[in-house]
N, C-alpha and C positions, 0 to 999 in steps of 0.2 A: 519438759515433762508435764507441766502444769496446762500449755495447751494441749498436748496427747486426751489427760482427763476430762479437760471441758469437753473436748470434741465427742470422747466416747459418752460422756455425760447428753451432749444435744443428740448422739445420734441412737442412744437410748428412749430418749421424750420422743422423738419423731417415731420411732416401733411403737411405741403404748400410743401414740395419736393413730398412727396408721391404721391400726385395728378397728377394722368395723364391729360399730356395736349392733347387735343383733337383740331384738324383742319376741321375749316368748309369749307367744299367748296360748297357754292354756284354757281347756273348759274348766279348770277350779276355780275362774272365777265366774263363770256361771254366764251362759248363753244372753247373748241380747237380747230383748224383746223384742222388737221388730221383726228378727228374722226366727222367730218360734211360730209354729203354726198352733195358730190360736182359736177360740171357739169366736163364733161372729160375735156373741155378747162383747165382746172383750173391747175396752177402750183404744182407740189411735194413743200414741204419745202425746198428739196437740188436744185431745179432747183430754188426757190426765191433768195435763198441767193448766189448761184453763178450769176445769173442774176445781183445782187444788186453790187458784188463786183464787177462784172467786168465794170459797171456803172460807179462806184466810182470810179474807174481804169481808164477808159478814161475822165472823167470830169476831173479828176487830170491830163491826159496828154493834154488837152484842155486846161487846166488855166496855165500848164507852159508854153506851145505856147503862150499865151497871154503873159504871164510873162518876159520872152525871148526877146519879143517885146515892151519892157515900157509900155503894157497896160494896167497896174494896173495904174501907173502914169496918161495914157494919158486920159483913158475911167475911169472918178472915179467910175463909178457905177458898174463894174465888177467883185472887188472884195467881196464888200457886196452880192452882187446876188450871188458869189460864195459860200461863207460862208453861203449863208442863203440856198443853195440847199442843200449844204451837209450837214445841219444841218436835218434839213426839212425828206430829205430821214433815217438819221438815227434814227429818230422818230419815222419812218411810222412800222418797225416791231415790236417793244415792243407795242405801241400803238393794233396793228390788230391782230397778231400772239398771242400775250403772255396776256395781259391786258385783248383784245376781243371787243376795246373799236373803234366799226367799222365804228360809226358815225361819230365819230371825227379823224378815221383814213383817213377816205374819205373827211375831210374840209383838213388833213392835206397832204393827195395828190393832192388833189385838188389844193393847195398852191404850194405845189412841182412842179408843172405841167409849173403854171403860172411862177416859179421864175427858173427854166429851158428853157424857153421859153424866157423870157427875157436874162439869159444867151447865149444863142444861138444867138441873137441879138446885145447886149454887146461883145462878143468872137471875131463875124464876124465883127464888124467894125476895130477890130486890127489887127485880122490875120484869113482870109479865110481857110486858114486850118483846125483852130481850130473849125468851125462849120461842119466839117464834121465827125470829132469826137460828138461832142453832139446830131446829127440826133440818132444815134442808144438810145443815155440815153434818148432824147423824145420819143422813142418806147416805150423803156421800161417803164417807169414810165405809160407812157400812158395807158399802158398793165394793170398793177398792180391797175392803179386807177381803171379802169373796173372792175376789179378783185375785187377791196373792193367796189362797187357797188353791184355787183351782191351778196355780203356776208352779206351786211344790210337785206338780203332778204330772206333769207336760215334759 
């Protein structure tokens, strides 16, 4: 009796193995980029993401100039604003690219914009040099919010 059980028990697990598992994919989650037909402005993937590093590249050599300068001490609101950019930006492509989730990719550039902005503000009161490194990353972002604008609409 008790091997009867096991048996029906293994040849139980072997039906639930058997079963191919099948992946939906949906457009709820929102069309790839690459295959959107797009206006020519529009960025390659490999031109976003070296754009994005090399951002992150100079916002990082921006906040050490601050750094260098005691103005994380001196200016307290700098390093929050800092943290919260480079959070913010590394949102914005899982959110847009991958997810497709363009609405909230564009509230969260939108946020990037303002809190780049304010870093730019923050950077320049301890060290003038350091805002001329974050002119280009307010390009960029700037560029990119456009960019997820235009894609709510595509």
């Amino acid at each position: 009796m008790a091997s009867r059980t096991l048996k029906n028990l293994a040849e139980k697990d072997q039906s639930v193995l058997a079963k191919p598992k099948t992946r939906k994919t949906s457009n709820a989650k929102g069309r790839r980029y690459r295959a959107l037909a797009k206006p020519s402005w529009f960025p390659s993937l490999t031109v976003i993401h070296l754009g994005s590093v090399g951002s992150t590249f100079l916002m990082s050599l921006a906040a050490w100039l601050v750094w260098t300068n005691d103005g994380f001490h001196v200016d307290s609101d700098a390093l929050p604003l800092y943290i919260a950019q480079i959070s913010l930006s590394m949102v914005w492509d899982p959110l847009v690219l991958r997810i497709g989730a363009v609405w909230l990719g564009f509230l969260f550039s939108m946020l990037n914009l303002g809190t780049l902005l304010a870093c730019y503000w923050a950077f320049g009161k301890v060290n003038p040099l350091s805002k001329k490194f974050v002119k280009p990353c307010l390009t960029w972002v700037a560029y990119l919010t456009l960019v997820t604008f235009d894609l709510m609409f595509l």
